[in-house]
N, C-alpha and C positions, 0 to 999 in steps of 0.2 A: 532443561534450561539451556537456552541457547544466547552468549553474551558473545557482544562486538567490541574488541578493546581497538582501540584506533587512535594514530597521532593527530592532532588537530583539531581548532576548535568549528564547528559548521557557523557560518556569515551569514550566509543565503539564507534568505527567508524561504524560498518556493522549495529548497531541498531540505529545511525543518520542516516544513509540511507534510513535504512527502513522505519523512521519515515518521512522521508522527501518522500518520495516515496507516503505512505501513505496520506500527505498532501497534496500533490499534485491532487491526485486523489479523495481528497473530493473536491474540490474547486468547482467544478460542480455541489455538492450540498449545500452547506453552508457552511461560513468563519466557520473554525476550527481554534484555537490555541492552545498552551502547554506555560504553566508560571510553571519557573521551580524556586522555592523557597529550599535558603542552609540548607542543612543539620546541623547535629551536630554532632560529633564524639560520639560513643556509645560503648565505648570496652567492653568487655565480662567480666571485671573484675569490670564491674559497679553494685552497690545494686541497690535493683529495685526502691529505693528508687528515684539512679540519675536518672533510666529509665522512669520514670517518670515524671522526670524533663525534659527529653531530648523529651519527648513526648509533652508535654506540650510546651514547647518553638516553638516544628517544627510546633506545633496546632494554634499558635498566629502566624506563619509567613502566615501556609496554610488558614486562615481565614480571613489575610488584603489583601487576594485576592478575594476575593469573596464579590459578591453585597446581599442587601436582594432580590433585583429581581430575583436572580439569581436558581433555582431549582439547588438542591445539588444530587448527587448521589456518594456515598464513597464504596468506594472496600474495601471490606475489607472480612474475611473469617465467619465473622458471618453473611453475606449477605444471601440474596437467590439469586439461580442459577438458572441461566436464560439456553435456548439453543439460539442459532442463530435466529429461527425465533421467539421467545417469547421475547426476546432482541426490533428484530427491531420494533412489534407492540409493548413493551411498550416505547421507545421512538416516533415511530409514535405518537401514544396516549398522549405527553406531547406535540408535537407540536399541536396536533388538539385540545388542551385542553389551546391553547395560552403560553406554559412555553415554548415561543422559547428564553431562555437563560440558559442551562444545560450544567450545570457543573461536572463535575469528579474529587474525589481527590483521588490521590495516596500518602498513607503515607508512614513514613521511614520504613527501618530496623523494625524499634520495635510496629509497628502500628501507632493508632493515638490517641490524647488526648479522654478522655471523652465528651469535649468543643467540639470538630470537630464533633464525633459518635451526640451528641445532636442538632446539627446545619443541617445535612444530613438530606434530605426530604426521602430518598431511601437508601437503603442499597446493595449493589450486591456483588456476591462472583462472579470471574471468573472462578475460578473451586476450586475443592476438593483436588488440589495440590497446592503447595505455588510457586511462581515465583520471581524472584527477582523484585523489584519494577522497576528498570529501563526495562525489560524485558514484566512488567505490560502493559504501554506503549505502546509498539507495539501492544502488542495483543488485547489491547484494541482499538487503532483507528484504523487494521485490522476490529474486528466485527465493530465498528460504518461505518466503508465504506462498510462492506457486509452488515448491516443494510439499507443504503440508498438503495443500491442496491435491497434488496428485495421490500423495501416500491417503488419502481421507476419502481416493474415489469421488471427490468434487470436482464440478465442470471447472475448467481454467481456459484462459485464450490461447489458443494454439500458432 
């Protein structure tokens, strides 16, 4: 089982689609879900003081969703960067290593607590550019269904 826990709720219509599109077409290889855990308001006029606060708060929502069974993998930009095919063999590699319950978090706006970064078994950047977090999402359960894809020996875009 593969869950996405993420601060945020999705607006966009075209990036529900997407995601649903998406989910659709894991189904064929493993129940996939997304628990979408509320944000906090963060204005720019905040010390980093409340940013931290607001880090912290979304870090205890994003963490009463998650099991200790659960293998953590958090996006975040002090990850390492996987490509496409080094992606699908290192989750091949947690399924054949028994951690079939991986989890993905996506933090807010302003990252994630210390408490979450310490709790992630894995760490991944998705790339060297910043994406908005609802935007995260797609592109993430995009590579995990070209990930099954490759692990299943199915044609994928190159």
């Amino acid at each position: 089982m593969i869950k996405i826990v993420a601060v945020g709720k999705i607006k966009e219509a075209w990036i529900k689609d997407g995601l649903n599109e998406y989910l659709k077409r894991l189904k064929a290889y493993d129940k996939v879900e997304i628990v979408e855990v509320n944000d906090i308001s963060a204005p720019e006029t905040n010390s980093n003081k409340e940013n931290e606060l607001v880090k912290e708060e979304e870090g205890k929502r994003l963490l009463k969703q998650i099991k200790d069974d659960e293998y953590l993998i958090l996006l975040d930009l002090s990850g390492k960067e996987y490509d496409s095919l080094e992606i699908a063999k290192f989750i091949q590699n947690l399924y054949d290593t028994s951690h079939n319950k991986i989890t993905f978090i996506i933090g807010g706006s302003l990252g994630v607590s210390e408490e979450v970064k310490s709790r992630a078994n894995h760490i991944l950047k998705l790339a060297a550019i910043t994406f908005p977090h609802q935007l995260c999402r797609l592109i993430l359960l995009e590579q995990i269904y070209r990930s099954f894809r490759i692990n299943h020996n199915q044609p994928y875009h190159k």
